[in-house]
C-alpha positions as CSV (number, residue, x, y, z in Angstrom):
1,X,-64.2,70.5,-175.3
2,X,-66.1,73.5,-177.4
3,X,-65.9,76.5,-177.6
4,X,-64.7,78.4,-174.4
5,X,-68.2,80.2,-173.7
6,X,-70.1,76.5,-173.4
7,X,-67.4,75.5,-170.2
8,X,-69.6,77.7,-168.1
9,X,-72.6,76.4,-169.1
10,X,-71.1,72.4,-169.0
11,X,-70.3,72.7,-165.2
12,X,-73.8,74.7,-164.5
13,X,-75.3,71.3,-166.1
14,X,-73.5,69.1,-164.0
15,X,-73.8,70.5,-160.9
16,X,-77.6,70.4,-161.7
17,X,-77.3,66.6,-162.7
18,X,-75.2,65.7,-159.7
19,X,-77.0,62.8,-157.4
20,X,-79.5,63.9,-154.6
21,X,-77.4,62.6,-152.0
22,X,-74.3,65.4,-153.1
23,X,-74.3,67.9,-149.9
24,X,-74.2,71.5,-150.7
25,X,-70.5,72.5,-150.5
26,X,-69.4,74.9,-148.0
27,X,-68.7,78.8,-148.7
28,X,-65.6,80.5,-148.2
29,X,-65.8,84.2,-147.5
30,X,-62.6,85.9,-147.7
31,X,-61.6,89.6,-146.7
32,X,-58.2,91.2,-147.6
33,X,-57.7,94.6,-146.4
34,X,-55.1,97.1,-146.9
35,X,-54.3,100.5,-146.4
36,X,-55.8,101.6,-149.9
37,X,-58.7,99.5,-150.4
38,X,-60.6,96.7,-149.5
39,X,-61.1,93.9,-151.8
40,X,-63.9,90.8,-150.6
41,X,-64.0,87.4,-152.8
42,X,-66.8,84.6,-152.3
43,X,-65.6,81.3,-153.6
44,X,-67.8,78.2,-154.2
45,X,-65.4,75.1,-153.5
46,X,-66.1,73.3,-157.1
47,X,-67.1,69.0,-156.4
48,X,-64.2,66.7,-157.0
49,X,-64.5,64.5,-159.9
50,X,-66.6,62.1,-158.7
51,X,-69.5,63.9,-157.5
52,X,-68.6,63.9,-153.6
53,X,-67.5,67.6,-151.7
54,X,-64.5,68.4,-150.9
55,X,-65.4,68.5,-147.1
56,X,-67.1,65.6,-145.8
57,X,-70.2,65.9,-144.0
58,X,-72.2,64.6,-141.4
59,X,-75.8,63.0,-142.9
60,X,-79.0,65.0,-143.5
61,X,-81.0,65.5,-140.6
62,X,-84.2,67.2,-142.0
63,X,-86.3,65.9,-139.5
64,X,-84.8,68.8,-137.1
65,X,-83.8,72.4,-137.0
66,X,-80.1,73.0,-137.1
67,X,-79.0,75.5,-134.1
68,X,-78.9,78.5,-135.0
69,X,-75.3,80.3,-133.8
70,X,-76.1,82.6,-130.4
71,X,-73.0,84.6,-131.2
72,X,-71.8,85.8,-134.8
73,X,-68.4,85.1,-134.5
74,X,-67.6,87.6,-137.3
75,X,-68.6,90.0,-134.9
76,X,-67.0,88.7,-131.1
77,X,-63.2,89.9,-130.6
78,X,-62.0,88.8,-126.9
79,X,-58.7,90.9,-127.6
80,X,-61.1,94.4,-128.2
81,X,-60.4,96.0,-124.5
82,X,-60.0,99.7,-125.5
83,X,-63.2,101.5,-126.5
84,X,-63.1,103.3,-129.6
85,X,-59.0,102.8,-130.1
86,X,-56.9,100.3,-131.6
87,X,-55.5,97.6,-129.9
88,X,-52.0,96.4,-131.1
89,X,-52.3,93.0,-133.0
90,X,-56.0,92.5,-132.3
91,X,-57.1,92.0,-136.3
92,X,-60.3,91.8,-135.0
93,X,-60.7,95.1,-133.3
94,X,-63.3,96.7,-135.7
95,X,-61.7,100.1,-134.8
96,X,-58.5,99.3,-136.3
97,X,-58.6,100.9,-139.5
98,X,-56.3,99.5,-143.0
99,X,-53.6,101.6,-141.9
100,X,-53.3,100.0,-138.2
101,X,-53.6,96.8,-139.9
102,X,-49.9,97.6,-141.8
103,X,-48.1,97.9,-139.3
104,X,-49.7,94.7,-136.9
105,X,-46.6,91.7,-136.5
106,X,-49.0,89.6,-135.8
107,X,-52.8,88.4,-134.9
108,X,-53.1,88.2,-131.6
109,X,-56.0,86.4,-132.0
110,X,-56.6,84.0,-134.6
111,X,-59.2,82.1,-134.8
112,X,-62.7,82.9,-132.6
113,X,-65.1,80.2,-133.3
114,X,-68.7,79.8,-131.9
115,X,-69.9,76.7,-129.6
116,X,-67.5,73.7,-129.7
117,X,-70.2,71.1,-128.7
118,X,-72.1,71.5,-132.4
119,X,-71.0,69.7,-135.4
120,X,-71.1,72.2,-137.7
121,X,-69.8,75.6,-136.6
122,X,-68.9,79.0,-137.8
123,X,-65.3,80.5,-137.1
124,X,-63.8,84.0,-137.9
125,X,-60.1,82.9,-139.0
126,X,-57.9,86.1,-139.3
127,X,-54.1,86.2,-140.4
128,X,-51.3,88.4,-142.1
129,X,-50.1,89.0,-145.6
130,X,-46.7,90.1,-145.2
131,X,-45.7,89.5,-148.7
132,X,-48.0,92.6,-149.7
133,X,-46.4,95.6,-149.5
134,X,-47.9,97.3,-147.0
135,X,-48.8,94.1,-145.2
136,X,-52.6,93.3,-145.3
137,X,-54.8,91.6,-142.8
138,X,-56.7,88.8,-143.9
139,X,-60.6,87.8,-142.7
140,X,-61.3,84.6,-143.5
141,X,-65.3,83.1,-142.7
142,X,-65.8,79.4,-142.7
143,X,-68.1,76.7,-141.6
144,X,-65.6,74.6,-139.2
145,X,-66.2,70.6,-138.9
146,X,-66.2,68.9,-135.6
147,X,-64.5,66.1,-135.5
148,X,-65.9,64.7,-132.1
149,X,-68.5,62.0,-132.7
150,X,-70.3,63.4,-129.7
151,X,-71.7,66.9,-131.5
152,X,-75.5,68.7,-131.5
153,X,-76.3,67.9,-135.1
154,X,-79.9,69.2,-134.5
155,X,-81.6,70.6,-131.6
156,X,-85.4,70.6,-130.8
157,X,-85.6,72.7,-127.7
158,X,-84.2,76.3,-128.7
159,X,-84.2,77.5,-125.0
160,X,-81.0,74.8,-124.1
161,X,-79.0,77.3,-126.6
162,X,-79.0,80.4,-124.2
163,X,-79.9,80.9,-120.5
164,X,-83.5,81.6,-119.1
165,X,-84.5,84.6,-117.9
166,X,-86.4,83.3,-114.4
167,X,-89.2,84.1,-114.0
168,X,-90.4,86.9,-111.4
169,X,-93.9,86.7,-109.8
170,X,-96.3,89.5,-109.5
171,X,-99.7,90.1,-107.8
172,X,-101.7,88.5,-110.6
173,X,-99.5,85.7,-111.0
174,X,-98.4,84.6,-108.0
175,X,-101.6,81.8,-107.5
176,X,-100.2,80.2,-111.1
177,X,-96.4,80.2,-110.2
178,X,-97.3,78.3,-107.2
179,X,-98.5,75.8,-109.0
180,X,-96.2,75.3,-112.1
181,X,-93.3,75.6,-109.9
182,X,-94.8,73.3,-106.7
183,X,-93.6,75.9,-104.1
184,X,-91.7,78.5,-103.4
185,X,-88.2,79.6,-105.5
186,X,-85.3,78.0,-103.7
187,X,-83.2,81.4,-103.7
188,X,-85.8,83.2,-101.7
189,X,-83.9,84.0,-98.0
190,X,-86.6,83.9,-95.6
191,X,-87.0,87.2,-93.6
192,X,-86.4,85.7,-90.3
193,X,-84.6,87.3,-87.2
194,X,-81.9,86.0,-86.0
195,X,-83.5,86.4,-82.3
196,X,-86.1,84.3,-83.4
197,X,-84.2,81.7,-84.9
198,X,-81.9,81.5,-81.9
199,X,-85.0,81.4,-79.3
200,X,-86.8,78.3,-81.2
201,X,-84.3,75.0,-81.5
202,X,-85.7,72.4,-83.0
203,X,-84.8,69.6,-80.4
204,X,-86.5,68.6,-77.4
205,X,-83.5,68.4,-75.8
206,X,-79.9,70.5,-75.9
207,X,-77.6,69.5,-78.5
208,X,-74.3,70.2,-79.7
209,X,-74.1,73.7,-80.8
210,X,-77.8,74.8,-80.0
211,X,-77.9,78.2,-78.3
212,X,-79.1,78.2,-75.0
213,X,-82.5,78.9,-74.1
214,X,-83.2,81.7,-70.9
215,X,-86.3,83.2,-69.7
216,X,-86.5,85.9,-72.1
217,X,-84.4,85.1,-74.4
218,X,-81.1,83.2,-74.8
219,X,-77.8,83.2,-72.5
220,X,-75.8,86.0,-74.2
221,X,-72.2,85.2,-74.4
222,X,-70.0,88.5,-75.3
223,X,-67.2,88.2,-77.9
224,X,-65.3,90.3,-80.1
225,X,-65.6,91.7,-83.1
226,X,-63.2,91.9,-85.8
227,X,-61.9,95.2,-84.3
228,X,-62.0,93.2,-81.2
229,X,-64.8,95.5,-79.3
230,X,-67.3,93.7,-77.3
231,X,-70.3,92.7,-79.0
232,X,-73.6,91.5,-76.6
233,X,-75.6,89.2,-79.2
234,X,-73.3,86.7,-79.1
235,X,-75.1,83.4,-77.8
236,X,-73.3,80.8,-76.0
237,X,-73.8,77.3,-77.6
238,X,-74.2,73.9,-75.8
239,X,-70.9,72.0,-75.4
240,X,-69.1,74.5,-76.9
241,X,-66.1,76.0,-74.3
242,X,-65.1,79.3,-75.2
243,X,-62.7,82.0,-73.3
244,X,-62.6,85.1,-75.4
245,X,-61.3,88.8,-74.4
246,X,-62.7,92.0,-76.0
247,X,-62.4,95.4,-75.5
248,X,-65.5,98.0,-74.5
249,X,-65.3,101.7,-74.2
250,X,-66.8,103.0,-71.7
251,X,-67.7,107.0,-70.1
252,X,-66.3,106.7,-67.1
253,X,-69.1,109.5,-65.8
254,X,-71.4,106.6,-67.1
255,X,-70.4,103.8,-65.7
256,X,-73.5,103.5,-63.5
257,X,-75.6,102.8,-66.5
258,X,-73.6,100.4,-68.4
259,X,-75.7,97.4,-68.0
260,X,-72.5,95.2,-69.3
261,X,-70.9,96.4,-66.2
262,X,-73.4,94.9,-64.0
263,X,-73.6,91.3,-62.2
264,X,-77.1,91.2,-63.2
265,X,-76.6,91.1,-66.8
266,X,-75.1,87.8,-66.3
267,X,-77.2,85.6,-64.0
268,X,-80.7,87.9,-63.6
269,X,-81.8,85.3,-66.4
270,X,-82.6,81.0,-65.7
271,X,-81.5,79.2,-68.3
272,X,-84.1,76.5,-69.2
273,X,-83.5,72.5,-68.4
274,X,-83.9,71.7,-71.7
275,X,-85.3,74.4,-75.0
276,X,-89.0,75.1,-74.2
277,X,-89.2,74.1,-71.2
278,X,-90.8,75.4,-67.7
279,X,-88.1,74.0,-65.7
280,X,-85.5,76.9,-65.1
281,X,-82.1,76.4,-63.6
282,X,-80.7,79.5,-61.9
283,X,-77.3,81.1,-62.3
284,X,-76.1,81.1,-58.7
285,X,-72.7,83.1,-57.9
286,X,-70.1,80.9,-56.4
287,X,-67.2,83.3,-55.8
288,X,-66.4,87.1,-56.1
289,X,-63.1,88.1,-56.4
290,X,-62.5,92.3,-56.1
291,X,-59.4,93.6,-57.5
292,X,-58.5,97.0,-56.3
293,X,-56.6,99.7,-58.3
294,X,-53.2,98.6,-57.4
295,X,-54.4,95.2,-58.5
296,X,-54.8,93.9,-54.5
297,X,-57.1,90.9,-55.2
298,X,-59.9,90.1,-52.6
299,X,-62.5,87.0,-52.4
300,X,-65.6,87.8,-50.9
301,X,-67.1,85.4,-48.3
302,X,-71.0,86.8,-49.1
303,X,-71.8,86.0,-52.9
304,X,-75.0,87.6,-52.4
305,X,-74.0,91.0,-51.7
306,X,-75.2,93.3,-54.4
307,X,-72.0,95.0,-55.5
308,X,-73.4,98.1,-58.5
309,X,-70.9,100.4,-60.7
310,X,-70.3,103.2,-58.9
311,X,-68.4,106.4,-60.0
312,X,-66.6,108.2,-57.2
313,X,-63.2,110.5,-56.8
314,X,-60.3,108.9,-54.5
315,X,-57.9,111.4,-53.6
316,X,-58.8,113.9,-56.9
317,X,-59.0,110.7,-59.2
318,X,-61.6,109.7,-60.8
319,X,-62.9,106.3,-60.5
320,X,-65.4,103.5,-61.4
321,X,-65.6,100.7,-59.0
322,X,-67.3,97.5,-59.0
323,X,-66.9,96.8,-62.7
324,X,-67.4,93.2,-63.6
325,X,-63.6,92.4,-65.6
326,X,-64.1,88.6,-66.0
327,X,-67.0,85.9,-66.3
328,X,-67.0,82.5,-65.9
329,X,-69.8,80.0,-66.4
330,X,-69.3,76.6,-65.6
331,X,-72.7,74.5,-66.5
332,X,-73.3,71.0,-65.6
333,X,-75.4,68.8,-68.1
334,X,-76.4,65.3,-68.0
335,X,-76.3,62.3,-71.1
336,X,-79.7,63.4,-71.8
337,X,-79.0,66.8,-73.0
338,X,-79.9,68.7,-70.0
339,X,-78.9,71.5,-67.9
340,X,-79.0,71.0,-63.9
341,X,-76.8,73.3,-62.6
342,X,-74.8,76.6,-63.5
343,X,-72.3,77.9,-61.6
344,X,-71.1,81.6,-62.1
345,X,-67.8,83.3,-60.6
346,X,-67.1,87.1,-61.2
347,X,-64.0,89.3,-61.1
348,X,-64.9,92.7,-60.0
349,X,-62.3,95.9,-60.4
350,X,-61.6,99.2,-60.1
351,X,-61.1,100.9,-63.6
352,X,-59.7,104.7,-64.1
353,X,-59.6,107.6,-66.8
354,X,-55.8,105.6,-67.4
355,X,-57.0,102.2,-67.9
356,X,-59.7,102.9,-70.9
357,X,-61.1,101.4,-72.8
358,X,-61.2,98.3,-70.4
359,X,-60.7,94.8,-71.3
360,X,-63.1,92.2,-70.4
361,X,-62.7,88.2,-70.4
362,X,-65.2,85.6,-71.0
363,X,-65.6,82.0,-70.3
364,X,-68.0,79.2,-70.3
365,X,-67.1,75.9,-69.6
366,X,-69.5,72.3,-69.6
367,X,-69.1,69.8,-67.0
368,X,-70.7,66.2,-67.3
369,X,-72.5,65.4,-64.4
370,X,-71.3,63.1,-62.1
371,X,-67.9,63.2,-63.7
372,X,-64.7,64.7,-62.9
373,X,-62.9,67.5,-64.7
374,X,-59.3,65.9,-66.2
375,X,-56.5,68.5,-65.7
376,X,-54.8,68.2,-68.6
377,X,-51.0,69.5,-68.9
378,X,-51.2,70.6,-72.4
379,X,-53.3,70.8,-75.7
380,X,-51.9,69.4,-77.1
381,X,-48.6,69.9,-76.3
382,X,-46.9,70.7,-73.0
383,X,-46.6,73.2,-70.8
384,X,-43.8,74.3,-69.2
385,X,-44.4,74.2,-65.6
386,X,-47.5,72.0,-65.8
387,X,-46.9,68.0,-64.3
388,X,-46.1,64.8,-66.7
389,X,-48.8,63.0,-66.9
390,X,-47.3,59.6,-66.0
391,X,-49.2,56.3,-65.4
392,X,-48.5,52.1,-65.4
393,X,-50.3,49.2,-67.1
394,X,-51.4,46.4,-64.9
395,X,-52.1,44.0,-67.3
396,X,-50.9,43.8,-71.6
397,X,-53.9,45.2,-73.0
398,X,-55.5,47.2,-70.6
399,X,-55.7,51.1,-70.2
400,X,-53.3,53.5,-69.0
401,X,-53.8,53.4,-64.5
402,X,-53.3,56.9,-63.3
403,X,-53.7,58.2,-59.7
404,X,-56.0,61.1,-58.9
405,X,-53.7,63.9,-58.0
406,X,-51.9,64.8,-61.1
407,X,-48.8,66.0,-58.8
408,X,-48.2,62.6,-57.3
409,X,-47.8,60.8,-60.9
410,X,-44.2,60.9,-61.1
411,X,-42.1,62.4,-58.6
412,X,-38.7,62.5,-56.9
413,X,-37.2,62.9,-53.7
414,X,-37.8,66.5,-51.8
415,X,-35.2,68.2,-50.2
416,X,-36.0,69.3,-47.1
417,X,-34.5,71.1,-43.8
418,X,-33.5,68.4,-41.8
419,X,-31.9,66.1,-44.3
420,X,-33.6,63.4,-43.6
421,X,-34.5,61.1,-45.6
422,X,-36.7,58.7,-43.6
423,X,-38.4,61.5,-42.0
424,X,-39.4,63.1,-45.3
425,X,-39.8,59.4,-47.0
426,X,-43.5,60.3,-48.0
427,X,-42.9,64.3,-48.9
428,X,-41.6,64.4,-52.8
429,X,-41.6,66.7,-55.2
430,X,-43.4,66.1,-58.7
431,X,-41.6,66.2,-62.2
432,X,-42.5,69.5,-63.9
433,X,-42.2,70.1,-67.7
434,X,-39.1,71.8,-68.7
435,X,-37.6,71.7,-65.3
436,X,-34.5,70.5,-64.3
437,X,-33.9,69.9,-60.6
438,X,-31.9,68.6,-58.5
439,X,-32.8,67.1,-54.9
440,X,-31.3,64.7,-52.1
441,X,-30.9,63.4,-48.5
442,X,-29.3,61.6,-46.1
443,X,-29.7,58.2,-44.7
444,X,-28.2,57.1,-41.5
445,X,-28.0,53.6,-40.9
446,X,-26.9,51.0,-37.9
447,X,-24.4,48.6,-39.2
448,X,-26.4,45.8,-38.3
449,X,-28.7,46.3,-40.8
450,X,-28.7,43.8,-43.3
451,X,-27.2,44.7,-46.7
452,X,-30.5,43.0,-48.3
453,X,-32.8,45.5,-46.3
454,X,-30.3,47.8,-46.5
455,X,-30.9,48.1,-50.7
456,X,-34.6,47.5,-50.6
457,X,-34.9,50.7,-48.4
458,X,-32.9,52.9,-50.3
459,X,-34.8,51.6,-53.9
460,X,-37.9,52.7,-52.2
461,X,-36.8,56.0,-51.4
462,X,-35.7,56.8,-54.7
463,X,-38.2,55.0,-56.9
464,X,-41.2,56.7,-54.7
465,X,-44.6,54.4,-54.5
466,X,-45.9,53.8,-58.0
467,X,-43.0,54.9,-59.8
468,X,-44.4,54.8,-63.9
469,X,-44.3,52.6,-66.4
470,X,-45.4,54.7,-69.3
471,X,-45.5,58.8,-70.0
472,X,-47.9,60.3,-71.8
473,X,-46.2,62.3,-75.0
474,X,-48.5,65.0,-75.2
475,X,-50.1,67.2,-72.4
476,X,-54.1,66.0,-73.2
477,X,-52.9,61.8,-74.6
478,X,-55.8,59.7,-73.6
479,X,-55.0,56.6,-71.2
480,X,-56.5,54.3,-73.5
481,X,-54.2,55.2,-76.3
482,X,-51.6,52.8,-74.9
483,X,-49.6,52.4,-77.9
484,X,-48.8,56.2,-78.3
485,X,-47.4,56.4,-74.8
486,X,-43.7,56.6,-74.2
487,X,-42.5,53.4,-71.9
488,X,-40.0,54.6,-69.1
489,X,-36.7,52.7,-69.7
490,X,-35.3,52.1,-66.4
491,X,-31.6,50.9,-66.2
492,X,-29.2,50.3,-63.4
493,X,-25.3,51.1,-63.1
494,X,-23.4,49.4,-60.7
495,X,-19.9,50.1,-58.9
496,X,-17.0,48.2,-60.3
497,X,-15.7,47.7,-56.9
498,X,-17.0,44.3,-56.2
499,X,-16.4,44.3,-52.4
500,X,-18.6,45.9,-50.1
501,X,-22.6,46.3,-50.2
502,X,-23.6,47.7,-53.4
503,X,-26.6,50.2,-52.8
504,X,-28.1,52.5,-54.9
505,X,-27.5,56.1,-53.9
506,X,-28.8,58.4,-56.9
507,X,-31.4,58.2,-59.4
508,X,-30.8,60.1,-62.4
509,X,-34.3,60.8,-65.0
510,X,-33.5,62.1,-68.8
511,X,-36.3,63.6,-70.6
512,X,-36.0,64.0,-74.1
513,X,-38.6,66.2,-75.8
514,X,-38.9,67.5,-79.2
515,X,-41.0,70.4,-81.1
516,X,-43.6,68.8,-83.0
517,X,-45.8,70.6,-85.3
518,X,-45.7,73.9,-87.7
519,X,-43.3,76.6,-87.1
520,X,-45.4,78.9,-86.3
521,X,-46.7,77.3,-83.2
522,X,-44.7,74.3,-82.1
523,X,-46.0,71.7,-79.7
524,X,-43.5,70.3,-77.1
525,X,-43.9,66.2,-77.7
526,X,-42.0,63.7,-75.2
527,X,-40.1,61.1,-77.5
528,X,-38.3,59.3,-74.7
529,X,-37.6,58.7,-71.1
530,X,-34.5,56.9,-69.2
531,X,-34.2,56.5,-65.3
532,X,-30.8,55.3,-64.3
533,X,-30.7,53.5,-60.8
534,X,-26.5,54.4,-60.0
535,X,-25.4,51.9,-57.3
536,X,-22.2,52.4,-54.8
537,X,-20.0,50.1,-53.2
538,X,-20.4,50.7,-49.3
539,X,-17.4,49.2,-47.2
540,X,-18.2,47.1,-44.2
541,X,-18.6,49.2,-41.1
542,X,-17.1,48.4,-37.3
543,X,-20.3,46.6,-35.4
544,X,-22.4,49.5,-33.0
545,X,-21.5,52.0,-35.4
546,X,-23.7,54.1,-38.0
547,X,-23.0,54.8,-41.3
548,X,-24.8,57.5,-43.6
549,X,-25.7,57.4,-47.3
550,X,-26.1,60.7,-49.4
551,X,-29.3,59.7,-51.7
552,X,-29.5,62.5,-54.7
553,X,-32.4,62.7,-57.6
554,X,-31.5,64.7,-60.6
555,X,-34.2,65.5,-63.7
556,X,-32.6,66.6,-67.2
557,X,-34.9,67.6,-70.0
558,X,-33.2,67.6,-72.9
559,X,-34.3,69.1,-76.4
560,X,-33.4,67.2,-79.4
561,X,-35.5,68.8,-81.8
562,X,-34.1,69.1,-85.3
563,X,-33.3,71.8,-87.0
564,X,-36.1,73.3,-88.8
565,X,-35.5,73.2,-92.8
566,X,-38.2,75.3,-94.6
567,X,-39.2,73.6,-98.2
568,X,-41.6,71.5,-100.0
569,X,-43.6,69.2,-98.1
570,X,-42.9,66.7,-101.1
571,X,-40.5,67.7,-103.8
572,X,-42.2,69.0,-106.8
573,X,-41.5,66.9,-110.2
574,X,-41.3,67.7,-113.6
575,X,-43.1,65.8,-115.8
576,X,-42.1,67.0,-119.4
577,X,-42.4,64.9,-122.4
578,X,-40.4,65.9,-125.6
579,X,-42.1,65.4,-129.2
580,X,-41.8,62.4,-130.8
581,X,-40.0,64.5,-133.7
582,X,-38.2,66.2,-131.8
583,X,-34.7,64.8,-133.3
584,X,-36.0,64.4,-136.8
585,X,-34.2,64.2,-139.1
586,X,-31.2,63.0,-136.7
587,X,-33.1,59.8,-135.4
């Protein structure tokens, strides 16, 4: 080999003669710090033997600049969150001095490298000696290799690296933003007013949700607010029913004045046909109902008296009378988005120093014109009192048939005074939801009548006219949902005796309901329905002689919910994969 002094020189010579195609090996900074002194070593890892580094690298791109790091690394420490103070196990806390760093168990960060999408990145590596003695922390700098094959090599627009500051407009140039930027900056809010906004729909005609359009302004619907105080801006919306209550506070002294008090505040305004339009529809009051102070209610006969606030003493009390409580609106509209007709009914009442702040209701309600309002018995369950809605099907495939008067859909025999039951054969009593009842009569009948006739009359006693096929399972089911109403399963029990005339003489209904729905609010859901025709044995009677028959109609609803079980709507899994070393060396 030579003398020891030429082995520097021999590997200076043969890095120089090393092809043009060798890459310049990476650098290695490291730091080792420790209570008593600070010692920093640069390495240069030396070429293997045949020329090549000892890192591989990607190719040379010199046609581009490489990007330049936006963060020094060497400098960023995510674990530094006390200002000018150590921070236990953060190595890279720059106020940590050689003596915090000897008593650290650990890094708590340790490794914070720079953006992950470039190929060739820097990263601040720190660790712990714990074989020096005091323990020592160690910085180590290096140029980290991405192995994706989808990296930023080179970049030749510099602004991608970091965000752009936008750029703000000013009086001089405002003309050349226009045109670099083709119009206005999305984020700019427009300085609109809400008023305005509301008072211009775009639509030639009323659509869902548009506010509506008065003479001066819009039709203001009150609501509450979030502390549930009345609040005037509110506008009411097409086909949107609402029914709200809020609260308003009131001087009682100054109850005159309180235009929200007044019945002109809610139908002094028309409300245009249509938005923009010159055709106004007045708000004409259809009923006034007064309430007095021992809440005696009252309907006046003249709508168009002119009923104003007035504050007067009634025995040494102090009172404020005429003071509109409740609204309604109910607006009729046609297919073409139009308003013909609004209808407005008022509840007036008496209000004292006691019953302040006052609480006022709100309603609005859209009817289509030439249409009738559906009562519905629920939404969307039932409710308890309401009828069942109840219906037949005339023909496999056709809709649910219901008759007009919701109270005549299903029904029983009414008891009445006399007892009889051919006398009362057309008075009955509907099935209400949640009821159970119990009704009957009596039936006298000449022993010459036929046993034939005899059945037929009593069946059509019990079974009413039109007696149901189907029932609907909730309170608002649509009749052309067939398949989601509940069929009525109608059964018959006959007498063992097998002498005698066997005639029905009781109908017995079972309604079985469930909760259906959160537990929070449960809706009541009909899951089935069973009419029992029970028959009796009658024995012969003597010729010339009568005979009675004691009919009876019982209704039973029965809840069969199930009890409610709180848990996991589907039963969380754990999907945990052991190593595939875990039992190395055993397997």
């Amino acid at each position: 080999m030579g003398p020891p002094a030429l082995r520097p020189l021999l590997l200076l010579l043969a890095g120089c003669w090393a092809p043009g195609s060798t890459q310049t090996p990476a650098t290695l900074v490291v730091t080792t710090e420790g209570p008593s002194s600070t010692e920093a070593a640069s390495s240069t890892r030396a070429p293997t033997a045949s020329g090549s580094p000892a890192t591989p690298r990607g190719p040379d791109r010199s046609s581009g600049p490489r990007p330049k790091p936006v963060t020094d690394v060497a400098a960023l420490c995510v674990c530094d969150l006390s200002p000018a103070q150590c921070d236990i196990n953060c190595c890279c806390d720059p106020d940590c001095s050689p003596v915090d760093f000897s008593v650290f168990s650990d890094c708590s960060v340790a490794a914070v490298t720079g953006d992950s999408h470039f190929c060739s990145q820097k990263a601040a590596i720190y660790s712990m000696n714990f074989t020096a003695n005091p323990p020592q922390r160690i910085f180590t700098l290096i140029n980290k290799i991405n192995p994706s094959i989808f990296c930023i090599q080179f970049t030749n627009y510099k602004p991608a690296l970091s965000f752009i500051n936008p750029e703000v407009p000013d009086d001089s140039s405002f003309d050349t933003f226009v045109k670099t930027s083709r119009g206005f900056p999305s984020n700019a809010e427009p300085d609109i007013s809400s008023t305005a906004t509301l008072a211009s729909p775009p639509a030639s005609r009323y659509e869902y949700g548009i506010p509506l359009q008065t003479s001066d302004s819009f039709l203001r619907f009150p609501s509450p607010l979030p502390s549930s105080l009345c609040t005037d801006a509110n506008p009411a919306a097409f086909l949107v029913n609402q029914a709200v209550k809020c609260t308003r506070r009131i001087d009682l002294e100054q109850c005159e004045e309180i235009k929200a008090l007044q019945i002109a505040s809610y139908n002094s305004s028309d409300i245009l046909k249509v938005p923009s339009s010159t055709i106004k529809v007045p708000v004409i009051i259809q009923s006034i109902v007064v309430r007095s102070l021992n809440q005696t209610s009252t309907q006046l006969r003249d709508t168009q008296v002119d009923l104003q606030p007035a504050f007067v003493s009634v025995g040494g009390l102090d009172v404020c009378t005429n003071v509109v409580l409740e609204v309604k609106y109910s607006l009729t509209y046609t297919d073409a988005g139009e308003v013909t007709k609004a209808g407005l009914a008022l509840l007036l009442g008496t209000v004292s120093r006691g019953g302040l702040p006052i609480q006022q209701k709100f309603e609005i309600l859209f009817i289509q014109q030439d249409t009738r309002p559906v009562h519905l018995s629920g939404s969307p369950g039932y409710v308890v009192g309401l009828p069942l809605l109840a219906g037949f099907q005339p023909q496999k495939g056709s809709a649910i048939i219901q008759t007009a008067n919701r109270y005549g859909r299903f029904t029983v025999l009414r008891s009445t005074a006399e007892q009889d039951c051919l006398a009362s054969e057309g008075i009955r009593t509907p099935v209400l939801f949640g009821y159970n009842l119990q009704s009957g009569c009596k039936l006298r009948l000449n022993s010459a009548v036929p046993c034939q006739l005899t059945r037929q009359t009593v069946t059509r006693l019990l079974r009413g006219q039109g007696f149901p096929d189907y029932v609907a399972p909730f309170g608002n089911s649509r009749a052309q949902d067939v398949l989601d109403w509940v069929p009525v399963h109608f059964l018959t029990q006959s007498s063992p005796a097998k002498d005698g005339c066997q005639v029905p003489v009781a109908l017995a209904i079972e309604v079985k309901w469930t909760k259906y729905g959160s537990l929070v609010n449960p809706q009541a859901k009909i899951v089935n329905v069973t009419a029992k025709l029970i028959s009796s044995s009658l024995p012969q009677a003597r010729a010339g002689s009568q005979r009675t028959i004691v009919l009876s109609s019982a209704v039973t609803f029965v809840d069969v919910s199930a009890p409610a079980e709180a848990g996991f709507r589907a039963r969380p899994t754990i999907n945990a994969r052991l190593p595939f070393n875990f039992f190395f060396p055993f397997v």
